[in-house]
C-alpha positions as CSV (number, residue, x, y, z in Angstrom):
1,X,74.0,34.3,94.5
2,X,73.1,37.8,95.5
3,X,76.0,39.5,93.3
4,X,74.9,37.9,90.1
5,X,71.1,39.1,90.4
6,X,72.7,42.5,91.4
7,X,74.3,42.8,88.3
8,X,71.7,41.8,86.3
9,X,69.4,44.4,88.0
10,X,72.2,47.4,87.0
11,X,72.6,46.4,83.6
12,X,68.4,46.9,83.4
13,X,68.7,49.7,84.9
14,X,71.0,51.1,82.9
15,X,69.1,50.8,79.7
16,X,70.3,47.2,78.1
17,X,66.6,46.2,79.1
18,X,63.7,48.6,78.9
19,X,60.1,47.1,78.6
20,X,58.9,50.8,78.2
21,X,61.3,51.8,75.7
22,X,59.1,50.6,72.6
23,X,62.1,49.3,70.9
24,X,61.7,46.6,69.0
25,X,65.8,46.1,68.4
26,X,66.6,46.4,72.6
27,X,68.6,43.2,73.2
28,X,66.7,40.7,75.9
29,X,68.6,40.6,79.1
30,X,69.6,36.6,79.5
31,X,72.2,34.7,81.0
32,X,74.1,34.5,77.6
33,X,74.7,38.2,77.2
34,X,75.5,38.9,80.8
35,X,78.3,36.0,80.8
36,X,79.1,38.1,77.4
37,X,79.1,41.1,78.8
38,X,81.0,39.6,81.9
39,X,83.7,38.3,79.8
40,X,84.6,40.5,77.5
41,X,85.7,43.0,80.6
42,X,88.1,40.4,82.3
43,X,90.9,39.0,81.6
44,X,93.9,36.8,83.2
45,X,96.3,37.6,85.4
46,X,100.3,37.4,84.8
47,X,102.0,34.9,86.4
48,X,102.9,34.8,90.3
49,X,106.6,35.1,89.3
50,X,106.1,38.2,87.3
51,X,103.6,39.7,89.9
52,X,104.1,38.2,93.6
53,X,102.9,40.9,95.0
54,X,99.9,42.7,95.2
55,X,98.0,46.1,96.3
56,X,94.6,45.9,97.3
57,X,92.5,49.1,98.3
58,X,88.9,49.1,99.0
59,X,89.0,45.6,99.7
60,X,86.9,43.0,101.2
61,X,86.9,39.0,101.5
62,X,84.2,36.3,100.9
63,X,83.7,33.0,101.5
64,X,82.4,30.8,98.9
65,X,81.3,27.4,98.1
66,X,81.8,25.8,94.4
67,X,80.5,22.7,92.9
68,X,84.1,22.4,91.5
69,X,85.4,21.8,95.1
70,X,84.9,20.3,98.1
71,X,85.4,23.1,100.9
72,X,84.7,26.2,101.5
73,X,87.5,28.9,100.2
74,X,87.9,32.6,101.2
75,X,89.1,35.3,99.2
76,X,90.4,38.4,98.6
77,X,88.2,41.5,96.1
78,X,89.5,44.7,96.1
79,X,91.2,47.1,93.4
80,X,94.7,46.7,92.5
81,X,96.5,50.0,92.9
82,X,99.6,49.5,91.1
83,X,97.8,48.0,87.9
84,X,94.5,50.2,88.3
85,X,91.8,47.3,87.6
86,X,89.5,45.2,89.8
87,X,91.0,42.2,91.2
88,X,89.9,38.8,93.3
89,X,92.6,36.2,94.8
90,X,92.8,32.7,94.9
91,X,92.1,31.1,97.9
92,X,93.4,32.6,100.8
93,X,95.9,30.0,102.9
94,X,97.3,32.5,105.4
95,X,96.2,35.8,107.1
96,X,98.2,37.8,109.1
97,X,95.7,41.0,110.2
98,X,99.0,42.6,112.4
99,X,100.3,43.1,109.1
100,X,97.6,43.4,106.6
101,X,98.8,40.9,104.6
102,X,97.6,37.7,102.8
103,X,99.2,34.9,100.8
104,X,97.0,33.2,98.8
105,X,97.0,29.5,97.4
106,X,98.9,30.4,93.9
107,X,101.6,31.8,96.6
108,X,101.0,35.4,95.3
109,X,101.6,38.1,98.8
110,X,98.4,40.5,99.1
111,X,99.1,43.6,101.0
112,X,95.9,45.2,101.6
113,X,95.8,49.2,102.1
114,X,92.9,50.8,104.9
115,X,90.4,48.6,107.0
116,X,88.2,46.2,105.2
117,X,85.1,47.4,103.2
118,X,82.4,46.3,100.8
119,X,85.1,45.8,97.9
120,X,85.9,48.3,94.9
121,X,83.0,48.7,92.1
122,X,86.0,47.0,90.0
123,X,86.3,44.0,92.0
124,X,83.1,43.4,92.8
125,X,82.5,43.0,88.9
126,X,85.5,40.9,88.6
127,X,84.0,39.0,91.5
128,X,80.7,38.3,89.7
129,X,82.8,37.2,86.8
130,X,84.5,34.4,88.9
131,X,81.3,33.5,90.8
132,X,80.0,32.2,87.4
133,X,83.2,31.0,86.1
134,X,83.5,28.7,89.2
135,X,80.0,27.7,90.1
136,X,79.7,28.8,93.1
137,X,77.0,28.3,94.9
138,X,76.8,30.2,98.1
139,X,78.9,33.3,98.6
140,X,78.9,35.1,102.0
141,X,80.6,38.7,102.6
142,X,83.1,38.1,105.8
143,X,84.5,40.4,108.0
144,X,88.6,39.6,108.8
145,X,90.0,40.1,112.0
């Protein structure tokens, strides 16, 4: 999974890892402390009766397969406007491109703002989050149309 060595890479970048550094205290970069890291920047979402509806700008969809289920699922990662945070669907059941607009297997509505893109810095972090959380293991960027 491309996203999850991508992260990895930035968080060595940005310093959490430097071989160079002569530190003896910098923390090792392994899988436990980026599924730390990971973690402690997401959280749940509120219910589908409380939120049905979402905004989603600088958005993008991917299609994914999980050792959790059997068939491929497609979803929606993007930043949510109205709550200001990164955001990735459930599965999506229904497109309508006409109207830019998604419902999603919990039955929450995504709206989605502008043409499709690579998907938000936010969402894309959310996205690696969920990757992990759900096994997946093959993840494919797909164009909507």
């Amino acid at each position: 999974m491309s996203g999850e060595n991508d992260f990895k890479n930035e968080l060595s970048v940005t310093g959490m890892k430097d071989e160079n550094s002569g530190c003896a205290d910098t923390p090792e970069l392994t899988d436990e402390l980026v599924a730390n890291v990971l973690a402690s920047s997401v959280w749940s979402v509120a219910p589908v009766d409380e939120e049905p509806e979402i905004v989603l700008k600088d958005w993008t969809v991917f299609e994914v397969t999980s050792s959790f289920w059997p068939d491929k699922t497609r979803h929606f990662v993007g930043y949510n406007s109205l709550d200001r945070e990164g955001r990735v669907s459930s599965a999506i059941i229904q497109f309508d491109a006409e109207k830019a607009t998604g419902i999603t297997k919990s039955g929450r509505v995504y709206r989605l703002l502008g043409k499709q893109g690579t998907g938000s810095p936010d969402g894309l972090h959310v996205w690696n989050y969920w990757c992990r959380k759900c096994d997946v293991t093959k993840s494919e960027e797909i164009k909507l149309g």
